[in-house]
LOVOMAR-995179 format. One record per residue (C-alpha): x, y, z. Coordinates in steps of 0.1 Angstrom, whole numbers, plus 5000, padded with zeros to 4 digits. Each point is the difference from the previous one (the first is absolute). Layout:
> X, Y, Z
...
END
This chain:
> 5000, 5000, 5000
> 5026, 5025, 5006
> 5023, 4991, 4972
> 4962, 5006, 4977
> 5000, 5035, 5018
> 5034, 5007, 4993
> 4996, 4996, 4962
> 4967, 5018, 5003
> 5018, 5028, 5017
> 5029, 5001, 4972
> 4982, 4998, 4973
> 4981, 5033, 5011
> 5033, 5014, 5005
> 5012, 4991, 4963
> 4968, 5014, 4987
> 4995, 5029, 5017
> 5036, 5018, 5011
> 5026, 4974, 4988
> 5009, 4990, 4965
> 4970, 4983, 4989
> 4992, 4964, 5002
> 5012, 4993, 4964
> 5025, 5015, 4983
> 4991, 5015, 4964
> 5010, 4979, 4973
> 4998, 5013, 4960
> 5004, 4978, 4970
> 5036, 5003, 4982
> 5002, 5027, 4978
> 5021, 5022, 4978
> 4997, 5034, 4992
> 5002, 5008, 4961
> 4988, 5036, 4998
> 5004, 5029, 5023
> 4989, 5036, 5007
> 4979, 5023, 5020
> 4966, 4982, 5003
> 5007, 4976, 4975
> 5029, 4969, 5011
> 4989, 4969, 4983
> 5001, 4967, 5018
> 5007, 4966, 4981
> 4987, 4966, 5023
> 5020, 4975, 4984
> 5034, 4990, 4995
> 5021, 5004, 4968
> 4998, 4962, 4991
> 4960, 5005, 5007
> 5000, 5026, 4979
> 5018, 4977, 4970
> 4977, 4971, 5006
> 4967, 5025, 4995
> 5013, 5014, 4973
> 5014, 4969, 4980
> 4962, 4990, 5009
> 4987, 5024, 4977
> 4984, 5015, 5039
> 4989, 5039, 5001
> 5011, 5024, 5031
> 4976, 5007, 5021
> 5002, 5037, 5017
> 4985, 5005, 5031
> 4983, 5042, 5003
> 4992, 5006, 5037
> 4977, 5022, 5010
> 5010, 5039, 5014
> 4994, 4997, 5030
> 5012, 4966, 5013
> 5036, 4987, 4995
> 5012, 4979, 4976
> 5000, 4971, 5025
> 4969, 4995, 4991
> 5008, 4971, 4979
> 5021, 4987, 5028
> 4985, 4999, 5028
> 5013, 4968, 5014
> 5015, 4966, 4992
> 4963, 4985, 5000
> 4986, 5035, 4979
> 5021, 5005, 4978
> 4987, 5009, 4966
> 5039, 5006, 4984
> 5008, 4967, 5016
> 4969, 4982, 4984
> 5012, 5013, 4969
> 5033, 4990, 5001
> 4994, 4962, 5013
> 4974, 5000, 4971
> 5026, 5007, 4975
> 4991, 5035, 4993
> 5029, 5030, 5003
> 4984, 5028, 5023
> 5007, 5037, 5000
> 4990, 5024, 5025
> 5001, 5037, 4996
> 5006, 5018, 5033
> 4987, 5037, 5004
> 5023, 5000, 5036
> 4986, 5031, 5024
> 4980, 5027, 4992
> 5000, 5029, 5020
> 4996, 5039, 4999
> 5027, 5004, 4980
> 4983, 4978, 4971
> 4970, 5020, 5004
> 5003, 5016, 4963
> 4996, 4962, 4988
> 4970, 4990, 4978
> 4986, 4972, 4983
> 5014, 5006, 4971
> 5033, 4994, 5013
> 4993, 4966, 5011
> 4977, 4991, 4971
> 5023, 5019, 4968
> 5031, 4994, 5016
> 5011, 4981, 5032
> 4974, 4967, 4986
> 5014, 5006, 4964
> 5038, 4998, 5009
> 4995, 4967, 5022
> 4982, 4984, 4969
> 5029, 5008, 4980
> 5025, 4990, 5027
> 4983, 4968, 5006
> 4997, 4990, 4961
> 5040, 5014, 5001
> 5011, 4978, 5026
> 4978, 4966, 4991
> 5002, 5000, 4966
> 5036, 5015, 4997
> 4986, 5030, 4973
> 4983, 5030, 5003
> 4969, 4984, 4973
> 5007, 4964, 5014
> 4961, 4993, 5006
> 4969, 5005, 5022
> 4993, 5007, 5037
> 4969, 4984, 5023
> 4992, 5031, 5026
> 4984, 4992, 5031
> 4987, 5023, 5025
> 4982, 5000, 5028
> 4978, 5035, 5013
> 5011, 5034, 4983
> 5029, 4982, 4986
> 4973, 4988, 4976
> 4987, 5032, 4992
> 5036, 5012, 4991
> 5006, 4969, 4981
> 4969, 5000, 4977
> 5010, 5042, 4993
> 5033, 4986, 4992
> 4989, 4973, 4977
> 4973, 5033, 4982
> 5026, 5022, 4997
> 5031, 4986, 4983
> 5005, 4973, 4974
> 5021, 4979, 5027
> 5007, 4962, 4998
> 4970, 4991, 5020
> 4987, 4968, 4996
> 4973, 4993, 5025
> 4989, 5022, 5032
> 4987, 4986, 5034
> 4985, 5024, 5025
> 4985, 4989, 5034
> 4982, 5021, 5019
> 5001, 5028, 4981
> 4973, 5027, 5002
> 4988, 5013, 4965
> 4968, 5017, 5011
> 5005, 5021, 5028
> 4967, 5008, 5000
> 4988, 4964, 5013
> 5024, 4998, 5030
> 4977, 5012, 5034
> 5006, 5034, 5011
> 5012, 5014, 4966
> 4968, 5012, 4984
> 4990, 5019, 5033
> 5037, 5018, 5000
> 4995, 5009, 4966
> 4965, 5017, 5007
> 5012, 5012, 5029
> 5020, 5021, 4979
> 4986, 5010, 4969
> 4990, 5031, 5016
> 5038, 5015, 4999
> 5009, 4979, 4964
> 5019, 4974, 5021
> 5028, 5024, 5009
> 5005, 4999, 5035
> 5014, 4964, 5003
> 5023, 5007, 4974
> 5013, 5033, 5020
> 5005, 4976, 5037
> 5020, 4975, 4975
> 5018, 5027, 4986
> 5008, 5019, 5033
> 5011, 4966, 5016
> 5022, 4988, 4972
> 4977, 4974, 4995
> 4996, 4970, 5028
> 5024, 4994, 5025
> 5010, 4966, 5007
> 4986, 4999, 5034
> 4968, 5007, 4992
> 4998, 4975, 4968
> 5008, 4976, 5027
> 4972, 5007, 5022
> 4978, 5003, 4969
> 5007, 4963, 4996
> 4994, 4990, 5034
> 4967, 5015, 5007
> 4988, 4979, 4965
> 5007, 4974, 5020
> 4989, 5010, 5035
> 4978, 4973, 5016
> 5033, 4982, 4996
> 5023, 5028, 5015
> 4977, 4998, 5033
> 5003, 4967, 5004
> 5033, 4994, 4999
> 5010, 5004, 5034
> 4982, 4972, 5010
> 5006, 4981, 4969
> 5036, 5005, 5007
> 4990, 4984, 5039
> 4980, 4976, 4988
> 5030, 4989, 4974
> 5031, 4998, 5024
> 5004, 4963, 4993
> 5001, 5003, 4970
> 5031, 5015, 4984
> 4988, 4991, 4962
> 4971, 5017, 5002
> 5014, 5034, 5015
> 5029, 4997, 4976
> 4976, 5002, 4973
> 4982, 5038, 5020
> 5037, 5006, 4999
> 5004, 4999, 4964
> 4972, 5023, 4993
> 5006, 5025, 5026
> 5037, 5003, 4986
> 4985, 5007, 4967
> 4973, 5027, 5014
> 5026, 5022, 5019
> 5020, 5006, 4965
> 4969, 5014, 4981
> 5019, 5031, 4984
> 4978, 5031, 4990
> 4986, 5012, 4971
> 5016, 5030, 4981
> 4980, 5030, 4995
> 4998, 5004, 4963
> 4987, 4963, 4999
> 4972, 5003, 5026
> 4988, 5031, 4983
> 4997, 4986, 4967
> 4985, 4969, 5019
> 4971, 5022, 5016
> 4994, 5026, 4968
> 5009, 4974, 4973
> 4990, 4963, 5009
> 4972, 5004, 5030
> 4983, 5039, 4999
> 5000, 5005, 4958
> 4998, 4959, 4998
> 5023, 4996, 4971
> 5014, 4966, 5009
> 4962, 4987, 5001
> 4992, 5015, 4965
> 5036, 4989, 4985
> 5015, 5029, 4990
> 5025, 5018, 5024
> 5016, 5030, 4994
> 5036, 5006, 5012
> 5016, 5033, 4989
> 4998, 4997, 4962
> 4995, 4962, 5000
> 4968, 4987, 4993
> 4998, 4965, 5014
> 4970, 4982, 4985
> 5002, 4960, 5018
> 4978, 4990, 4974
> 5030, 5000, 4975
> 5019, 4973, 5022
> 5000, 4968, 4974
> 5015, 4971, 5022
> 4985, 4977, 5022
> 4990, 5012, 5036
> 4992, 4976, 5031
> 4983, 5021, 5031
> 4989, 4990, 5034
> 4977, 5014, 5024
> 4984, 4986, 5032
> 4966, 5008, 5023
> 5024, 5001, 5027
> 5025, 5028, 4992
> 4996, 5031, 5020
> 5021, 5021, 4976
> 4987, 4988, 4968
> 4962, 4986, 4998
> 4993, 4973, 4973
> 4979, 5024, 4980
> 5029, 5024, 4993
> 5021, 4973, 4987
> 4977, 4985, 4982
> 4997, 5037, 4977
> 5028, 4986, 4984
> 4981, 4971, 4985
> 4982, 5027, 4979
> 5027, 5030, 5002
> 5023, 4983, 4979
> 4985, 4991, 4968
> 5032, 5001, 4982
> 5013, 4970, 5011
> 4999, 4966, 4981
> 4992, 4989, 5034
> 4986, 5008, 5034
> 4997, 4973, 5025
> 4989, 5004, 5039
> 4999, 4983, 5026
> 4989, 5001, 5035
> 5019, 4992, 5029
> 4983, 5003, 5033
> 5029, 5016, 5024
> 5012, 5036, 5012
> 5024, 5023, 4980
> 5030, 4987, 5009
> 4988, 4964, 5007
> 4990, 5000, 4960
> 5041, 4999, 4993
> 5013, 4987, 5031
> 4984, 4970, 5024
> 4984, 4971, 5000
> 4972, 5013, 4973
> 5026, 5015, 4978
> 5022, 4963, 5002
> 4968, 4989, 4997
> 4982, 5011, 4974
> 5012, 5031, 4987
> 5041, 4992, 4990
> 4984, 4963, 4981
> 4976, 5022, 4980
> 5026, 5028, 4988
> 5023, 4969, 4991
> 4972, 4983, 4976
> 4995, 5038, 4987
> 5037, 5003, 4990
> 5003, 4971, 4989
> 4973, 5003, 4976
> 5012, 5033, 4988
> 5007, 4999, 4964
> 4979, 4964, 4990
> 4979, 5004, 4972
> 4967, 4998, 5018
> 4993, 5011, 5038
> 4994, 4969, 5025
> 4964, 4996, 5002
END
């Protein structure tokens, strides 16, 4: 009994004021592009890299979404989509924005979608294929990263084979709270939101990382006792563990971006109609002509089914749309047991029916 109360009482000391209970692991990786906002992550090994490519495989590029680091995709040995990848046979990329803070507050989407996104496709097709014009790129992205990745994919003639985006909010105007925001302030032209983005810089880190919480708040309240309740069992608190590491590096939003997020995408509802205006770029998503695979899910508190599900009819450029549903929350759709589940064995058939003559039926 007191050796049990001894562990109990050590493994509340790990979790709360010592080094954690687990130490982080990531996957191996190499870095094959760098710059502000922009280092480019390869998750396999050189003599992977040769075997995927002597395949006949095609890179697959991980976007991430503004707000939430690039790990992501790595959240853990057991949710790990770049390690999925890589033990499948596929050669993951991962572009990583890094922090964003005041200083990046003149940042806007079109320097992620027109340039940062653009230069990692190119640097990924560089360093897979050994040329510049080698071949084709599979995006996957999970939340806003989707959003950047289908502008991306409107706005250029990149080597973009096939887009996946999970989670991914196209109609603003279906997630809860939005449409009463947006009446809320018709009467000034939607300009005072855009003034408290501007005067802040955009959104600090801190309060992104609240933001998030509160989605999930039932959850937050409980976890004292849940954490109590749990003492015994190291696995499962290793696993809190992982996602509170990943919570408490939520950078911020930049300025610019949030603005054009507020006036472009959710007030003027741009994004929902398909044409998006950025400085003289006119971005119509209906142009994109490459296969698309997007997820949604009753469950997720930051994106409702219905506004990934706008896609379906948004995009009515592309050969093909497909959709599926996978019944989890916004992060759990790309990382737990519904994403090793269900979501990772659905976006493997999709790539891997990229490019066949007929769709699967």
């Amino acid at each position: 009994m007191i050796d049990g109360i001894r562990e109990r009482a050590t493994t509340l000391w790990a979790l709360t004021v010592g080094g954690g209970i687990r130490p982080e692991r990531r996957t191996p990786h190499v870095q094959v592009g760098d710059g502000p906002h922009r280092a480019l992550l390869r998750f396999a090994d050189d003599e992977a890299l040769a075997a995927a490519r002597n395949a006949g495989g095609t890179p697959v590029l991980l976007v991430p979404p503004i707000a939430a680091p690039a790990t992501c995709y790595d959240l853990s040995e057991e949710y790990s989509l770049v390690r999925h990848f890589a033990d499948t046979g596929r050669v993951p990329y991962v572009v990583d924005f890094g922090e964003i803070g005041f200083g990046d507050r003149h940042m806007g989407l079109e320097d992620f979608a027109l340039d940062i996104i653009p230069q990692a496709i190119s640097r990924a097709v560089a360093d897979f294929y050994g040329s510049a014009d080698g071949g084709e790129v599979d995006l996957v992205a999970w939340s806003l990263g989707g959003t950047l990745s289908l502008l991306t994919a409107a706005a250029t003639h990149l080597p973009i084979r096939s887009i996946t985006a999970i989670a991914t909010p196209l109609d603003y105007g279906a997630l809860p709270g939005y449409p009463l925001a947006i009446a809320l302030n018709r009467p000034t032209g939607g300009v005072l939101p855009s003034a408290v983005f501007g005067a802040l810089g955009g959104i600090p880190a801190p309060v992104v990382q609240v933001a998030y919480r509160a989605t999930s708040w039932q959850r937050e309240l409980k976890k004292p006792l849940f954490i109590l309740e749990n003492l015994h069992d190291t696995e499962t608190l290793a696993r809190m563990e992982v996602i509170n590491r990943f919570q408490r590096r939520f950078p911020g939003y930049p300025g610019r971006l949030v603005q054009q997020l507020w006036e472009r995408l959710i007030y003027r509802a741009e994004l929902a109609n398909g044409l998006i205006r950025l400085g003289d770029n006119a971005i119509d998503l209906r142009s994109i002509d490459v296969p698309v695979q997007l997820f949604g899910s009753h469950r997720d508190a930051l994106c409702s089914w219905a506004a990934a599900r706008h896609g379906v009819d948004l995009l009515s450029g592309a050969p093909r749309v497909e959709f599926a549903t996978v019944e989890s929350s916004h992060l759990g759709l790309i990382a737990g047991p519904d994403a090793v589940r269900e979501t990772w064995p659905i976006i493997d058939g999709f790539l891997d029916s990229v490019g066949s003559v007929e769709p699967p039926v």
